[in-house]
N, C-alpha and C positions, 0 to 999 in steps of 0.2 A: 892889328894889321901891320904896325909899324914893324913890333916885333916879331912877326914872321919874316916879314921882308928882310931884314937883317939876318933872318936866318938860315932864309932862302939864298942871299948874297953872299953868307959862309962857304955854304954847300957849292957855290959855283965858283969861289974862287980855290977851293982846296978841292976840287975835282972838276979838271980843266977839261974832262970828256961829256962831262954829263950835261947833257943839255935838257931835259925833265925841269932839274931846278929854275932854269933861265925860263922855262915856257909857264913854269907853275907861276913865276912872279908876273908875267904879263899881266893875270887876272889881278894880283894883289894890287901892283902901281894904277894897274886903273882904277878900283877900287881907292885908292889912294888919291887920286887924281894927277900921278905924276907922268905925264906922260910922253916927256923926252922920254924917263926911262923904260917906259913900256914899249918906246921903240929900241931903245937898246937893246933890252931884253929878248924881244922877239928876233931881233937881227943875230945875236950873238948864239941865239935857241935853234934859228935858222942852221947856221952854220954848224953848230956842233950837231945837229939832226944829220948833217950833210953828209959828217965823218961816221957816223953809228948807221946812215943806214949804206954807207960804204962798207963796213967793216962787218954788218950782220943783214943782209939782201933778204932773209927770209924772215924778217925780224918787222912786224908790219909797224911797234908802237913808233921806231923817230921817224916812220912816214907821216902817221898822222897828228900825232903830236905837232911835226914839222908842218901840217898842212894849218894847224889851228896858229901858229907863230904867224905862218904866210898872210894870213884871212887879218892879222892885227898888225902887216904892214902894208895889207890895201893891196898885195899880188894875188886876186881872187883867182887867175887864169893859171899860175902858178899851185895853189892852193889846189885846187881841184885836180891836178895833174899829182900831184902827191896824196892826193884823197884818192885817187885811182888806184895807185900803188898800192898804195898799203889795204885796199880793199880786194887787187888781184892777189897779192900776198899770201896774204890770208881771211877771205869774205866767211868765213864762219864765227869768227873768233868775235864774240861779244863787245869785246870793248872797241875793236874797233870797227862794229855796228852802231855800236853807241855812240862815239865818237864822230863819226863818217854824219850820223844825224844830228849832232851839235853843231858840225861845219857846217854844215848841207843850210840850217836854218841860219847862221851867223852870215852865209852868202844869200840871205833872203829866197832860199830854193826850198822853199816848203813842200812842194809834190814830189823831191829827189829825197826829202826828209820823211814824208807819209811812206815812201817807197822801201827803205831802209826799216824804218819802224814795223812795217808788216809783216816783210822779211823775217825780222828778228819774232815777233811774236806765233809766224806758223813754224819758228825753228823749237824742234823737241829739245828739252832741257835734260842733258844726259850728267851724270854724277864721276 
């Protein structure tokens, strides 16, 4: 884990736009137990989520990516206003159904998480 983290921390200082890296490591430092920097992380994942989904509006992944950073600095009200986004965005697009029901239970909303899950399993799987 250590050295992911190190490698995750590469990736975000030699690409000063990409905010994936920053949000990937939130999971790691806390696995880790470090968790000044999982708030850093998430703040800094926040922000750069802020400029990508400035610069790509129909782009649903730094919505909710952005919404799971949200959910790990305790802006649930927040969080959910970007889970909405990125779910009017694009509500078909798997990952971020999958996604939308990882937050959904991480904000203790397990009937918004059964609701999402159902969704996805009466959706036909086209190739």
């Amino acid at each position: 884990m250590e050295r992911a983290a190190a490698l995750f921390e590469r990736v975000a200082e030699i690409k000063p736009d990409d905010y994936q890296a920053l949000i990937l490591l939130i999971q790691i430092y806390r696995s880790l137990g470090r968790d000044a920097d999982t708030k850093s992380a998430a703040r800094r994942g926040v922000e750069r989520a802020e400029g990508d989904l400035t610069l790509h509006p129909d782009d649903p992944r730094s919505a909710y990516l952005g919404s799971a950073a949200l959910v790990a600095l305790g802006e649930n009200d927040r969080a959910r206003e970007w889970l909405s986004r990125a779910l009017a965005i694009d509500p078909h697009d798997i990952w971020t159904q999958y996604n939308a029901a990882c937050i959904y239970t991480n904000l203790g909303d397990i009937q918004r998480t059964f609701d999402v899950l159902e969704r996805v399993l009466r959706t036909p799987v086209t190739s």
